[in-house]
C-alpha positions in Angstrom: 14.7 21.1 -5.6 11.5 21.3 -4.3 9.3 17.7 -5.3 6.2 18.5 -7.6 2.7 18.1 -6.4 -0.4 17.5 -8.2 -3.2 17.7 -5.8 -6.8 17.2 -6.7 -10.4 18.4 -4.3 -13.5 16.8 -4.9 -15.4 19.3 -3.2 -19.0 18.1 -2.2 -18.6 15.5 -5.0 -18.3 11.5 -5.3 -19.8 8.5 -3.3 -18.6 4.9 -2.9 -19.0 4.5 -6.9 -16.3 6.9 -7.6 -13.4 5.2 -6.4 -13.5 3.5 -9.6 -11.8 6.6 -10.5 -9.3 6.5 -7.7 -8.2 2.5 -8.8 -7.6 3.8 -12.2 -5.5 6.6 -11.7 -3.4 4.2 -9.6 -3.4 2.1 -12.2 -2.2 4.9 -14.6 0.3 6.2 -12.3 2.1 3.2 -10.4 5.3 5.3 -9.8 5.0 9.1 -10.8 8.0 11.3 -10.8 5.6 13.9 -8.8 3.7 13.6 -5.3 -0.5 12.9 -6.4 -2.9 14.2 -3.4 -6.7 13.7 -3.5 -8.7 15.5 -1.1 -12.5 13.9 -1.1 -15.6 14.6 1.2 -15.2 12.9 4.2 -17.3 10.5 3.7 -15.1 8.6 1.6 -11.4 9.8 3.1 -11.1 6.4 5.1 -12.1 4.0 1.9 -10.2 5.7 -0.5 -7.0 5.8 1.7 -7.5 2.1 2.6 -7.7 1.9 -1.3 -4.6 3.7 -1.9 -2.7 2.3 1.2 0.7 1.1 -0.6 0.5 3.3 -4.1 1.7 6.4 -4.9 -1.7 8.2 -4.1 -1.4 10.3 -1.1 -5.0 11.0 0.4 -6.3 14.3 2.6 -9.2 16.2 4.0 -10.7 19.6 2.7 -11.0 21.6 5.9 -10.4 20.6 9.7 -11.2 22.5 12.8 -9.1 23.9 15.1 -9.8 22.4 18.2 -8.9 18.4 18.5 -12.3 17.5 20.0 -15.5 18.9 21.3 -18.9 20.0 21.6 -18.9 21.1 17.2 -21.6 19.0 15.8 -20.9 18.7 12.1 -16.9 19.4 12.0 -14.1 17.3 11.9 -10.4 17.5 13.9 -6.9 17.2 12.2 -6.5 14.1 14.1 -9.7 12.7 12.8 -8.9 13.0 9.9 -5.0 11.3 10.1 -7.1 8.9 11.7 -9.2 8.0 8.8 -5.8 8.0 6.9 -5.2 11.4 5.3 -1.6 12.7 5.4 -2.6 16.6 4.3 -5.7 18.5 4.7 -7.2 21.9 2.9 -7.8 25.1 5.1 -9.0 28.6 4.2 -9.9 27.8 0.2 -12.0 30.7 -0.8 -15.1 29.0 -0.6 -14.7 27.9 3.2 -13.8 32.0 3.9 -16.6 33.0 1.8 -19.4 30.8 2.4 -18.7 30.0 5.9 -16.2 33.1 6.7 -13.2 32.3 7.8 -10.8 34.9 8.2 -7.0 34.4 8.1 -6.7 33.9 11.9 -9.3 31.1 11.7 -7.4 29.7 9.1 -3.9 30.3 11.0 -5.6 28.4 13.8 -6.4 25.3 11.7 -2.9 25.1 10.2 -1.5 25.0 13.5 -4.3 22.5 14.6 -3.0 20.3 11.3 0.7 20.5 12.1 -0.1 19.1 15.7 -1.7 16.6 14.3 1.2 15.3 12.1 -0.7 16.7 8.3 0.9 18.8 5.8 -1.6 21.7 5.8 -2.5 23.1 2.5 -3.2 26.7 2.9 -5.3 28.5 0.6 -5.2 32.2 -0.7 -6.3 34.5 -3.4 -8.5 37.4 -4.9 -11.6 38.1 -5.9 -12.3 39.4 -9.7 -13.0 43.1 -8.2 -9.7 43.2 -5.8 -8.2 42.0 -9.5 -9.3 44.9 -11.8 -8.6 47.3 -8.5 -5.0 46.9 -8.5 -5.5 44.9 -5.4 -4.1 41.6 -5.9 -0.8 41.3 -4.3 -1.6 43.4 -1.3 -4.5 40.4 -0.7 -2.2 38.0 -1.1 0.4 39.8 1.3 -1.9 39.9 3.5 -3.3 36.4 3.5 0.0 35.0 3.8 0.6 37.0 6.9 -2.0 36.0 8.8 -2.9 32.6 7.4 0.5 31.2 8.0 1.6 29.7 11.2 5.3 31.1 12.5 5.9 27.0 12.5 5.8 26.8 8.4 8.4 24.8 6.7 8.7 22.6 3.7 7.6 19.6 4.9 4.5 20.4 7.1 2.9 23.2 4.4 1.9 23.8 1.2 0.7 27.5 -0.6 -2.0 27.4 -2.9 -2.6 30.7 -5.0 -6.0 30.4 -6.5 -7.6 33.6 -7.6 -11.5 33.7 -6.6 -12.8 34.4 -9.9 -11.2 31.5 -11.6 -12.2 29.1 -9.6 -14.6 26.6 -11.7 -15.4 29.7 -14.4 -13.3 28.7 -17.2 -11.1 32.1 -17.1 -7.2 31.7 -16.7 -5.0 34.3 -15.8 -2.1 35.1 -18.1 1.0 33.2 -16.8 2.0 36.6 -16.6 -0.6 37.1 -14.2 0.2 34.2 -12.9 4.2 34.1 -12.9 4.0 38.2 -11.0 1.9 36.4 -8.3 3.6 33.1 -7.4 7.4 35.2 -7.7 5.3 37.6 -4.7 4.7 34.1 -2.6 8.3 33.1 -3.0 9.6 36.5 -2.0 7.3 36.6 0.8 8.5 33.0 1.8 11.9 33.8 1.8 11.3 37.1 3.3 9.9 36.1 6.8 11.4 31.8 6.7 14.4 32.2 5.0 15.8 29.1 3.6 12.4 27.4 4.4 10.4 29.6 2.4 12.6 28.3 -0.6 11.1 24.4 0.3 7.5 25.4 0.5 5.8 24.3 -2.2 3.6 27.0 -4.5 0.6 25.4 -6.0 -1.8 26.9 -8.8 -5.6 26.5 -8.7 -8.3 27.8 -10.9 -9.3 26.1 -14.6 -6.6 23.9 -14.8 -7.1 21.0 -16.9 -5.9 18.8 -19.8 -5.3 21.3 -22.4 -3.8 24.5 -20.3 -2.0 22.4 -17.7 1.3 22.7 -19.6 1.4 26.5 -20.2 0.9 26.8 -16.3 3.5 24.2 -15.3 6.0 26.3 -17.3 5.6 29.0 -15.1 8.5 29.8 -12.7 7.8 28.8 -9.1 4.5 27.1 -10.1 5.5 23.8 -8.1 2.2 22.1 -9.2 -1.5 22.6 -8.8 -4.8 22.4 -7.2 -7.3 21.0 -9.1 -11.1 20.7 -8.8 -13.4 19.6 -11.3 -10.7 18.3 -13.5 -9.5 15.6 -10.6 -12.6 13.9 -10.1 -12.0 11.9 -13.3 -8.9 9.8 -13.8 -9.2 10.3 -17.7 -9.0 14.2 -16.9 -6.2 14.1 -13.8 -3.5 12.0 -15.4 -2.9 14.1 -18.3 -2.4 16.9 -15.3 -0.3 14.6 -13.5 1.3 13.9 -17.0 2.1 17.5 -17.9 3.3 18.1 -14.3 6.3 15.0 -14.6 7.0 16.4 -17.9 7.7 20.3 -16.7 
């Protein structure tokens, strides 16, 4: 059985006053029946991990580059970031390929660079609204997968996140019929080039999810847990996901 995972990014968001946040959910959450990832700006990775050092709170980066060291002014290596404590890290989430674009290979490259460096790498895909009502969808994901996945993929070391562009922060869900057709494509695409290990890695959906939908989507088949964004930089709003996730 693969282990649930409720995973929260921060995104540009939170300074040293918001790991108020962080000591409460830990206080909330002393032994949850699912892994809990938080993902903040790097500017707080190493205090919050020295906070959560000994809980159940996992702690991880949003992006990495590919190379271990060099002459990148402004970036950050995988084994920077296991250095400042992080055990997973984010690469190719839509708004890294868009704003800064990445394409899959880049993203390929950072996975790798993460698995070197001993972090789970949490590995981003999904559509944009107009690939959505074009009939698109799948054939983007197929194609993410592809070439966003290192060969090297297995349970342990990587997790999927399916988080279609144009729910992201907007409010709009997909079905869980929308939802269910896309995460049963991952799995069959897992299985289909890792065999057996593409039944251990982990399925994560992002996009909305908060309080009051997080059950629906949890009920999902092969939703393994979720990425969340706004909704995880608030204990009050996380646990309730984490809660609906240990309940599924």
């Amino acid at each position: 059985m693969r282990r649930k995972l409720a995973a929260g990014n921060w995104k540009m968001n939170g300074t040293g006053a918001s790991l108020s946040e962080v000591e409460a959910l830990i206080a909330a959450h002393p032994d949850p029946k699912v892994d809990v990832l938080l993902c903040p700006p790097a500017t707080l990775l190493e205090r919050m991990s020295r906070l959560a050092n000994g809980s159940a709170i996992a702690t991880g980066g949003q992006d990495c580059h590919a190379a271990e060291s060099g002459a990148h002014t402004g970036d950050i290596s995988a084994p920077m970031l296991a250095d400042a404590g992080a055990s997973h890290v984010i690469v190719g989430h839509s708004e890294r390929r868009d704003d800064h674009g990445e394409t899959d290979a880049m993203v390929r490259a950072k996975a790798e660079a993460a698995h070197r460096a001993g972090l789970v790498a949490v590995i981003c895909c999904g559509e944009s609204l107009a690939e959505r009502e074009g009939g698109l969808t799948l054939d983007i994901i197929g194609g993410q997968l592809a070439g966003s996945l290192p060969d090297g993929a297995t349970g342990a070391n990587t997790v999927v996140a399916y988080e279609p562009i144009w729910a992201i922060g907007t409010g709009k869900i997909p079905t869980t019929g929308q939802i269910g057709e896309v995460h049963d494509f991952i799995r069959a695409e897992l299985v289909k080039r890792f065999g057996a290990e593409g039944e251990a890695i982990r399925v994560l959906y992002g996009g909305s999810v908060k309080p009051s939908n997080a059950a629906e989507i949890f009920a999902v088949a092969n939703v393994d847990g979720a990425l969340v964004g706004g909704a995880s930089l608030k204990a009050a709003d996380f646990s309730p996901i984490i809660a609906a996730l240990e309940e599924a």
